[in-house]
C-alpha positions as a Markdown table, in Angstrom:
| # | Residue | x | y | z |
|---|---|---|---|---|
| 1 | Unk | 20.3 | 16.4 | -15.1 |
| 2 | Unk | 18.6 | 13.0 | -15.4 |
| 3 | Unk | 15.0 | 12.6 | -16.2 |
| 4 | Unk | 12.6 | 11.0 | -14.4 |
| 5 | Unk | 12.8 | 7.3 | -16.0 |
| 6 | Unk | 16.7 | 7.6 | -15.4 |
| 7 | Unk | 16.4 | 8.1 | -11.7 |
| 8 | Unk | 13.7 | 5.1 | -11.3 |
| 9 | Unk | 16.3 | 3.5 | -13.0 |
| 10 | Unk | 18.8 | 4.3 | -10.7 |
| 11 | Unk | 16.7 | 3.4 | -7.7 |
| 12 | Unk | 16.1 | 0.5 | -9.2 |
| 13 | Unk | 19.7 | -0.5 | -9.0 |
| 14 | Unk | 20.5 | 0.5 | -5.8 |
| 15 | Unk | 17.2 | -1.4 | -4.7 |
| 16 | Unk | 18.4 | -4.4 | -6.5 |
| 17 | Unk | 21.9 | -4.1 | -4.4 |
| 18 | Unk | 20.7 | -4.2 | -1.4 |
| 19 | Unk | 18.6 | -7.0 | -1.9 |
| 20 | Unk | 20.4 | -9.1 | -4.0 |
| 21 | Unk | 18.8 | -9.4 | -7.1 |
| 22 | Unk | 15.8 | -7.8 | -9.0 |
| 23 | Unk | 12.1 | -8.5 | -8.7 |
| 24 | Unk | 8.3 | -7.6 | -9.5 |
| 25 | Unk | 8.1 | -6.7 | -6.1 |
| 26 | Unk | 11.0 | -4.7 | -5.3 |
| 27 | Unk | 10.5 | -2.8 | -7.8 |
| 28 | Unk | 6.9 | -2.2 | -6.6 |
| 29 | Unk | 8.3 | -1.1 | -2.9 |
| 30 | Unk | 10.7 | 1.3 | -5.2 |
| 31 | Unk | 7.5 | 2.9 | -6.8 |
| 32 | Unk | 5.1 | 2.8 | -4.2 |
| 33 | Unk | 8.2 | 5.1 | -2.3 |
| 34 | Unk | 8.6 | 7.1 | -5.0 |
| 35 | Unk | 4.8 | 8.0 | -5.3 |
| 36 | Unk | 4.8 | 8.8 | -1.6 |
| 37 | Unk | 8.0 | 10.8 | -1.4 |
| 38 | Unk | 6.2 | 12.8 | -4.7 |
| 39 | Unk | 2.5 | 13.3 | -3.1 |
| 40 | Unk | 3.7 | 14.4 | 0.0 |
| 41 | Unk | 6.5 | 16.4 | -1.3 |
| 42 | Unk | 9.4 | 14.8 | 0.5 |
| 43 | Unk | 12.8 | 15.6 | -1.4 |
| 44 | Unk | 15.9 | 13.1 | -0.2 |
| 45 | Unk | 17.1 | 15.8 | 2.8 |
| 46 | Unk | 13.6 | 15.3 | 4.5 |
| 47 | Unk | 13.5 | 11.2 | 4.2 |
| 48 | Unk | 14.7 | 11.3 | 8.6 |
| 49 | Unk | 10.9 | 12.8 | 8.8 |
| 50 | Unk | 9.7 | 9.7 | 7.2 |
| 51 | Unk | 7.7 | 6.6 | 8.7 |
| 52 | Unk | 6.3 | 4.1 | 6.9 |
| 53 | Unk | 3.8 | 1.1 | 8.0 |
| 54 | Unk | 4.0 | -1.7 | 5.6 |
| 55 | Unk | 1.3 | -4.4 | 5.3 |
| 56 | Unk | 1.7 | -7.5 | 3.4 |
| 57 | Unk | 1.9 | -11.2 | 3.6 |
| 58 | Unk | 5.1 | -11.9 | 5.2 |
| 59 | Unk | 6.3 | -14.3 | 2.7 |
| 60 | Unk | 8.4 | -14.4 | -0.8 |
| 61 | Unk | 8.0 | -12.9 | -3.1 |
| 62 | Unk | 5.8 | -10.2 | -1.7 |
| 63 | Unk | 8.4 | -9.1 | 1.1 |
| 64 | Unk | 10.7 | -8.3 | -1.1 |
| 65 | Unk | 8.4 | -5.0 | -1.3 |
| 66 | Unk | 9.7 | -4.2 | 1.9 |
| 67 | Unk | 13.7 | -3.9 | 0.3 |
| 68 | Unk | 12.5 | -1.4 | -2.2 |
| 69 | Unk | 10.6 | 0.9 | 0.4 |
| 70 | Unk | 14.2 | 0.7 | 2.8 |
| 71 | Unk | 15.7 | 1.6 | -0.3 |
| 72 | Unk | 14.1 | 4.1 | -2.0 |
| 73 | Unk | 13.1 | 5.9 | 1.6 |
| 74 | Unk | 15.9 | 5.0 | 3.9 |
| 75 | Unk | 13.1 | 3.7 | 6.4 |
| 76 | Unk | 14.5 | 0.7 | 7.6 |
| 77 | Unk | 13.2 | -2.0 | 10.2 |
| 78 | Unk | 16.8 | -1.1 | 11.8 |
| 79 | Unk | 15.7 | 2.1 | 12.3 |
| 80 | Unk | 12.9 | 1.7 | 13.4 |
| 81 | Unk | 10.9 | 4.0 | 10.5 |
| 82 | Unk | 9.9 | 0.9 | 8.9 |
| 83 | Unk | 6.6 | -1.0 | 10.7 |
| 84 | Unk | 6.0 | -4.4 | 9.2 |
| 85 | Unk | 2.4 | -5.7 | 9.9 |
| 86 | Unk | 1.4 | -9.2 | 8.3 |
| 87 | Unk | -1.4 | -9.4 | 6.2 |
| 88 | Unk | -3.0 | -12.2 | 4.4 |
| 89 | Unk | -3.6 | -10.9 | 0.7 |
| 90 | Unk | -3.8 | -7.2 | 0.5 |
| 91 | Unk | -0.2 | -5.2 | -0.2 |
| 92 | Unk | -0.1 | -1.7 | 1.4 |
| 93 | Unk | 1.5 | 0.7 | 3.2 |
| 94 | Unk | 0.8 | 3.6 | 5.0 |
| 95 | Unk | 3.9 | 6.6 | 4.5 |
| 96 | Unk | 3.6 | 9.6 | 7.3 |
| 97 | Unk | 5.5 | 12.5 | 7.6 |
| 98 | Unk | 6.1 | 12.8 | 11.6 |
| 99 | Unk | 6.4 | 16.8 | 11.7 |
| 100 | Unk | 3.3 | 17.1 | 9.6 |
| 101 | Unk | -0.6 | 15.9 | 9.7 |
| 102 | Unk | 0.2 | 14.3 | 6.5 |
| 103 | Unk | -0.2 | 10.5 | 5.4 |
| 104 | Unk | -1.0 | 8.5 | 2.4 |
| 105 | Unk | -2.0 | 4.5 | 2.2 |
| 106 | Unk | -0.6 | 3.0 | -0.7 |
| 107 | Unk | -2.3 | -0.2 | -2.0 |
| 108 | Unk | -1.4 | -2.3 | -4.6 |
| 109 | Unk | -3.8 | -3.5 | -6.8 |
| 110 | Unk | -4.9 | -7.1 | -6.6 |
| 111 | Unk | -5.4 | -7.4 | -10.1 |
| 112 | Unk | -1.7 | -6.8 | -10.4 |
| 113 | Unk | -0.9 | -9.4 | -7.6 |
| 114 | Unk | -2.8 | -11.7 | -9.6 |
| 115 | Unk | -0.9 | -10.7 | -12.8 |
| 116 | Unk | 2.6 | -11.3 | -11.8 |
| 117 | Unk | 1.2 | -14.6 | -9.8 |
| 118 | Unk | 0.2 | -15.7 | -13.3 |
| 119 | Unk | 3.1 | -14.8 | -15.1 |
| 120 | Unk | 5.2 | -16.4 | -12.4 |
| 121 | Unk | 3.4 | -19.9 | -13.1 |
| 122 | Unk | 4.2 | -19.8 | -16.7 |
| 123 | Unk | 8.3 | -19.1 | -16.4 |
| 124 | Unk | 8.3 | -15.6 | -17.1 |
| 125 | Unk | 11.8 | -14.5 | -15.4 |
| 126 | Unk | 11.6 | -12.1 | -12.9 |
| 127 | Unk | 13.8 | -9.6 | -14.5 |
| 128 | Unk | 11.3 | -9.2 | -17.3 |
| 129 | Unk | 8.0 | -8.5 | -15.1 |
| 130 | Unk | 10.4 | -6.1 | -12.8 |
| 131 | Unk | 11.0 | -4.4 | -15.5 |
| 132 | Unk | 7.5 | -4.5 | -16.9 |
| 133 | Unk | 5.9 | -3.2 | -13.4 |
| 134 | Unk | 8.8 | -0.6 | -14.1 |
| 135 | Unk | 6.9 | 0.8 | -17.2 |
| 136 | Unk | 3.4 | 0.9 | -16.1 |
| 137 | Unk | 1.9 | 3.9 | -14.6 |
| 138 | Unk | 1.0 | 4.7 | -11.2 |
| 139 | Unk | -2.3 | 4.7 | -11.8 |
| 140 | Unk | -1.9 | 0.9 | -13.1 |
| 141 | Unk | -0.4 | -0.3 | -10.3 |
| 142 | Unk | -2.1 | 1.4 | -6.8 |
| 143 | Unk | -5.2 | 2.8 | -5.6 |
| 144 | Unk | -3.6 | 5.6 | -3.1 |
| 145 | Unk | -6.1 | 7.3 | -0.1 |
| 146 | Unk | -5.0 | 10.7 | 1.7 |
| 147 | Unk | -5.4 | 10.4 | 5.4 |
């Protein structure tokens, strides 16, 4: 049985195949899923319950959250479980179960934003700061609302 560092790990991965290469922000997608699919008790089997409304500025680096959510969720734009709404700073998304009353809005912390625009500016590789957003706690990275 793997623990739970080894399945990020793994989702990771897969997140980084489908998009192409690996990222801060993928890997935030990957974690804000994983925090949803956790809180509102969502095991792989029940991912076709699933929708998800992302908000973000629709531009690199920051879209690449939207390859982690399809991967770590399934909830694709092709789908149509995935909602992509532009916004100008702020990096969210809401996750709903459809057969339940249940929802949680995920935001990213703008102090983190801020973080990985710095260490972009000075050359760190993205490999190192995905990795990095890898390590850091939940609580670190999102402020998280039940609705």
């Amino acid at each position: 049985m793997l623990d739970e560092k080894e399945v990020l790990t793994l989702e990771i991965k897969n997140a980084e195949n489908l998009h192409g290469h690996l990222g801060p922000f993928l890997v935030i997608g990957v974690k804000m899923a994983r925090l949803a699919k956790k809180t509102l008790n969502v095991d792989n089997d029940k991912l076709w319950n699933m929708h998800v409304i992302a908000e973000l500025p629709l531009i690199t680096p920051f879209s690449c959250v939207l390859d982690g959510i399809q991967a770590a969720t399934k909830c694709t734009i092709g789908n149509r479980k995935l909602e992509v709404r532009n916004s100008s700073e702020a990096i969210s998304a809401i996750f709903r179960l459809k057969s339940q009353d249940k929802a949680l809005k995920i935001y990213v912390k703008k102090h983190v934003v801020e973080m990985l625009k710095e260490q972009f500016s000075k050359g760190v590789p993205n490999e190192e700061l995905a990795w990095k957003i890898a390590a850091m706690p939940e609580s670190q990275l999102f402020k998280v609302e039940n609705r």
